[in-house]
C-alpha positions as CSV (number, residue, x, y, z in Angstrom):
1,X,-25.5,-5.0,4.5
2,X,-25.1,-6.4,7.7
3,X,-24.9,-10.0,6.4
4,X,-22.0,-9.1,4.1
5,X,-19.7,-7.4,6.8
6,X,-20.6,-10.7,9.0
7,X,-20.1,-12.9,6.3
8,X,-16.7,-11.1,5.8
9,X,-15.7,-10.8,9.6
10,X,-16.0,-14.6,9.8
11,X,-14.2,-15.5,6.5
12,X,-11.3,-13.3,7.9
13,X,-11.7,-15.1,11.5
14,X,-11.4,-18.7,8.9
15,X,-8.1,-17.4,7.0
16,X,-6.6,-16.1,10.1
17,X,-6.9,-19.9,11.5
18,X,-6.5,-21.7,8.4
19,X,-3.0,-19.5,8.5
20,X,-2.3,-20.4,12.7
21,X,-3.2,-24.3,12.1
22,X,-0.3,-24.6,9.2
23,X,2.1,-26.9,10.8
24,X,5.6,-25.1,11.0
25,X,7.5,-26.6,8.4
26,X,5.6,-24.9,5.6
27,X,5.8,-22.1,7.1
28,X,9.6,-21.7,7.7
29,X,9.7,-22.6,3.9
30,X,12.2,-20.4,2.1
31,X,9.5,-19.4,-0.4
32,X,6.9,-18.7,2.0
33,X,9.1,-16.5,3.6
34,X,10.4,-14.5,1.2
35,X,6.7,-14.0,-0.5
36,X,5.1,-13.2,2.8
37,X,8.5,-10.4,3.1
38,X,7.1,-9.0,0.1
39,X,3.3,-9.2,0.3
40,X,3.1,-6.0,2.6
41,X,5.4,-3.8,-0.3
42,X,2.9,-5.2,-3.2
43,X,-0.1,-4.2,-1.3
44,X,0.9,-0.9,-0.4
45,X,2.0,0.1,-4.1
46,X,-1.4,-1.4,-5.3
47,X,-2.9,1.3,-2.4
48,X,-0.3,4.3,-3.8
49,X,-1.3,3.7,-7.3
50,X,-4.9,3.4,-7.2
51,X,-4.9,6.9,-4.9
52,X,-2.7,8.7,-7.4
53,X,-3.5,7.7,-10.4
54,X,-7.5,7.0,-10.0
55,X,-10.4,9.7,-9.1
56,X,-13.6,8.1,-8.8
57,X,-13.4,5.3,-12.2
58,X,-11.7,7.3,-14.4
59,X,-7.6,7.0,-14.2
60,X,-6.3,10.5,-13.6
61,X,-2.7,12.1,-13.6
62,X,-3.0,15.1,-11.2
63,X,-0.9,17.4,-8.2
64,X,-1.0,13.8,-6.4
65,X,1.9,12.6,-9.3
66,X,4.1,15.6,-8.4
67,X,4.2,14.6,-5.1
68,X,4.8,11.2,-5.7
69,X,7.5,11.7,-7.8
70,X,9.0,14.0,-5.5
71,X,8.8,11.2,-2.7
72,X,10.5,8.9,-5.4
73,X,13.3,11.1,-5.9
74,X,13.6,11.7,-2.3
75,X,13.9,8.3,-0.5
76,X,16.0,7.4,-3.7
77,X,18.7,10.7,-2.1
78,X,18.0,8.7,0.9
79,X,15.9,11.9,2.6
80,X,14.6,11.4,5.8
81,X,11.1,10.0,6.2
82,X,9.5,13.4,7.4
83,X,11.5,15.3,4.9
84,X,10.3,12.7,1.8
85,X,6.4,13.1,3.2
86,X,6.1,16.8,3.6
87,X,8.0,17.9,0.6
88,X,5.7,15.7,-1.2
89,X,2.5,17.0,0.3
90,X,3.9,20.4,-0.4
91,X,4.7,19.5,-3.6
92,X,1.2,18.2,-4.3
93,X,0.0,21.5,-2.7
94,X,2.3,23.9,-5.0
95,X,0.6,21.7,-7.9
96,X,-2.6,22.0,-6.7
97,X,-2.3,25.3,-6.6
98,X,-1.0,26.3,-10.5
């Protein structure tokens, strides 16, 4: 086990200079701006759906959905962020519950 988190730690160490050596003209490039822009928002809807829609391996629609959709519909009414995250876990809870 050890092996494979060292194996890892180093391959990260290699990507994180393979990215620091580019010279700066690819990286001003328009479309490696605008797809490192959105690389953060595609990785964090990977994380949301595999948390609300997975338990374990088998795909699941739960309490969790609720209060995702409730979060959906409230930074779509433009809600505050502390508003959109605790209605949604009490959302999920009032689910939960019935």
């Amino acid at each position: 086990m050890w092996t494979a988190v060292l194996v890892a730690g180093v391959g990260c160490y290699l990507l994180k200079l393979t990215g620091l050596s580019l010279p700066e003209r690819v990286l001003s490039h328009a479309t490696v701006e605008r797809v490192a822009d959105l690389i953060p928002v595609a990785l964090l809807a990977a994380l949301v759906a595999v948390q609300v829609g997975s338990s374990g391996t088998a795909l699941t629609l739960d309490a969790r959905a609720l209060g995702l959709g409730f979060a959906l519909v409230g930074l779509l009414l433009r809600l505050p962020f502390l508003v959109v995250v605790v209605g949604a876990a009490v959302v999920a809870a009032l689910g939960r519950l019935v």
